[in-house]
N, C-alpha and C positions, 0 to 999 in steps of 0.2 A: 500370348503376349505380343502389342503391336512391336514390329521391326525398328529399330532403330535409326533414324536417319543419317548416311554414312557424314556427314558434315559434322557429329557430335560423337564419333566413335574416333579410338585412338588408334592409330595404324602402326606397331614401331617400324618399320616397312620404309616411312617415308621420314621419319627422323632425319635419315640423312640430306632430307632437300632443305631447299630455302621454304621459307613462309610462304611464298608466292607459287613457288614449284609444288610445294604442298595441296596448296589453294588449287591449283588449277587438276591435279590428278585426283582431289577429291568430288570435284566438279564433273570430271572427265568419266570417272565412277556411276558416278550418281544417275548421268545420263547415260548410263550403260546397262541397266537394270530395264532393259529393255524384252519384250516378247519376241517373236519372228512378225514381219511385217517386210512389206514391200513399199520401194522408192521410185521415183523416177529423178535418174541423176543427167543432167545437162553436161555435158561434154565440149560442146561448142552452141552454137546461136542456131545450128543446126540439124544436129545430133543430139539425142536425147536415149540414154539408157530407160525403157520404160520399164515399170515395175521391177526394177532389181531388187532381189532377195536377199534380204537380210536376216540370221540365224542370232538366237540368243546368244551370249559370250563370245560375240564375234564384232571387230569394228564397224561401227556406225558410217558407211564408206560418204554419205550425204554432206555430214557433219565434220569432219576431222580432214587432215593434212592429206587423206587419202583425195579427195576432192580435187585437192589442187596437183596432184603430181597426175591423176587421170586426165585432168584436163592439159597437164603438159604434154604427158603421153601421146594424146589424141591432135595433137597439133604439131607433132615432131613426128610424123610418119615415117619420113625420111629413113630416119635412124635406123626400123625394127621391119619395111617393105620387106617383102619375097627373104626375109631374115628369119632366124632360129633364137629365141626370145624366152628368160628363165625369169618367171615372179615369184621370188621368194617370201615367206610369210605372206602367203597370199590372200589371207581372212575370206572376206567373201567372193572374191576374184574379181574386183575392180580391174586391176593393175593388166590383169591376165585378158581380160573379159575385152579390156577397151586395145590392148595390143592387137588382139585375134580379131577383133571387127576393123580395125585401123589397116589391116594385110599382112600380120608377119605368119612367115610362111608354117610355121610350129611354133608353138607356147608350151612350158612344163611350167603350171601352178603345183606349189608346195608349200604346208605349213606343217609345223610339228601336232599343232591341234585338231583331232578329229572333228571337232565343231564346224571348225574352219573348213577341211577336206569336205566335208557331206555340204557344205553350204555354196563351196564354189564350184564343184559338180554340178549342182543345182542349176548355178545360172549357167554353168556354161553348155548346157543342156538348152537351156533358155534361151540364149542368143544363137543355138544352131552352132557350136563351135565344135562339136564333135570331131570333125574330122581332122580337125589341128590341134583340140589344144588336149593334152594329158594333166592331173590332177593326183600329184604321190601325195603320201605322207614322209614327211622327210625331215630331219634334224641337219636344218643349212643343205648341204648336198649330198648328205648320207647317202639317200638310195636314188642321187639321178649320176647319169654315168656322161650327159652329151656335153658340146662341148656348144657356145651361146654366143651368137652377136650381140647381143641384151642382155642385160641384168639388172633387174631392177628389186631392189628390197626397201620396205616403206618400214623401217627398223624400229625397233622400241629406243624413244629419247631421254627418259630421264632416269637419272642414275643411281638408282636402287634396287633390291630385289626385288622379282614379283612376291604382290601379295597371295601365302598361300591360300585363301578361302576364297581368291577373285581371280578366277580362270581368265579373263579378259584382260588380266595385269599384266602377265606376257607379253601382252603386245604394247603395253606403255613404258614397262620400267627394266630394265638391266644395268646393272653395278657396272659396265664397261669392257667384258671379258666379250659379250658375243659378236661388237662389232669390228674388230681385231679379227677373231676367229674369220667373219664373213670376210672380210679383206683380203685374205690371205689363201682360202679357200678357192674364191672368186676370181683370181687370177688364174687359177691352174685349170679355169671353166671356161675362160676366155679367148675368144679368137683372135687375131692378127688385127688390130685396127677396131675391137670389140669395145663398147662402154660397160662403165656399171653407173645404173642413176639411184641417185637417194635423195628423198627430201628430209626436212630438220626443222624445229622450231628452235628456234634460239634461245628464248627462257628456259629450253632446258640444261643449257651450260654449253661446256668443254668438253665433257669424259667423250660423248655419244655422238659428237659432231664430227661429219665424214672430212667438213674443210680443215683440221685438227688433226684427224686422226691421218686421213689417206696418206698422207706426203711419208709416215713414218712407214708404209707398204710398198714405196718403193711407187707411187700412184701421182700424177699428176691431175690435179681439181681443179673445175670450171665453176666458177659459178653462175650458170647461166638462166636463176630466177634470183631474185631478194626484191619483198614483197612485203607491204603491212595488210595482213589480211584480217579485217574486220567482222567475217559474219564467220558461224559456226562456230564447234565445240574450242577450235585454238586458233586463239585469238594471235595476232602480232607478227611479226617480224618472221615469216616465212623463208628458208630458200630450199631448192633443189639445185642438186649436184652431179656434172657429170665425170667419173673419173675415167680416167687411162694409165694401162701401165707406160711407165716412162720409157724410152728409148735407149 
């Protein structure tokens, strides 16, 4: 029997979003039904990740929000030089991958999804990143123990469960519980004058939004991107976020 095209199947998963929020994680789906395949991601006008690896059930780093917070990454050295730098949820190891070639002195990439783990191994094997950067499996900080100038989580936005039959929904959808949990966490990781950066697409509400959430952590947020970004899988009104704990 041919497959169903996920546009005409019912998710109750996402009942809880708007039409549009709907609209767009069925979208997001669709082009996520992807094989393993390699990209080359531009970083700057200069810089050019060549053939980065990309892993079935793993974000699409070319396409999605991950694009744009790399390329903030990669233009904010400053922040994560000769520093000690945590990529959480780190799908394919964009986040990880452009830190450790950008100079910080250690990177721990971690995701809870083994997909994820074996794919950003991959590249950062790839890029030569061996001697700096480590790659656990980890539930937030479960099994990393250091303590991080950087912190960076490219977090799931919109607010509903993952769907169970779509391993790659982890990384789009949570009811609100895990970015709280990372807040809170993520302090007790942080150094003296340490960030945490997060990017957000704004269609996908309130619950998921760090500029919303951080202040009740006790967190003082920058917003030092908002953006309408026009190409790839999300579309619109972008920001990235730098937090600090308050004084």
């Amino acid at each position: 029997m041919e497959k169903e095209p996920l546009q005409f199947l019912k998710i109750k998963e996402l009942d809880l979003l708007s039409t549009e929020q709907q609209q767009q994680i069925m979208m997001q789906l669709e082009k996520h039904e992807h094989n393993r395949y390699t990209t080359d991601i531009a970083l700057s006008d200069t810089k050019t990740l060549k053939n980065f690896i990309v892993h079935p059930e793993v974000l699409r780093p070319e396409s999605m929000t991950s694009l744009f917070l790399a390329k903030h990454l990669y233009g904010e050295q400053h922040l994560y030089n000769g520093k000690f730098a945590i990529d959480i949820g780190c799908g394919s190891g964009i986040q990880g991958v452009t830190m450790g070639i950008g100079g910080a002195k250690q990177v721990i990439l971690s995701d809870i999804s083994m997909r994820a783990i074996t794919n950003a191994k991959e590249n950062i094997e790839k890029f030569q990143l061996l001697d700096k950067a480590n790659v656990v499996q980890s539930d937030l900080f479960t099994n990393i123990e250091d303590m991080a100038d950087v912190i960076v989580f490219n977090h799931p936005f919109f607010p509903t469960n993952p769907i169970k039959d779509k391993a790659v929904s982890i990384s789009m959808l949570d009811k609100g519980d895990l970015i709280h949990r990372f807040l809170e966490e993520a302090k007790t990781r942080l150094n003296k004058d340490g960030v945490i950066i997060m990017p957000y697409l704004q269609l996908a509400g309130e619950v998921n939004n760090p500029e919303i959430q951080g202040p009740k952590h006790n967190l003082d947020v920058d917003i030092v991107v908002r953006q309408n970004i026009d190409s790839g899988l999300q579309k619109g009104l972008i920001s990235i976020y730098h937090l600090k704990i308050k004084e």
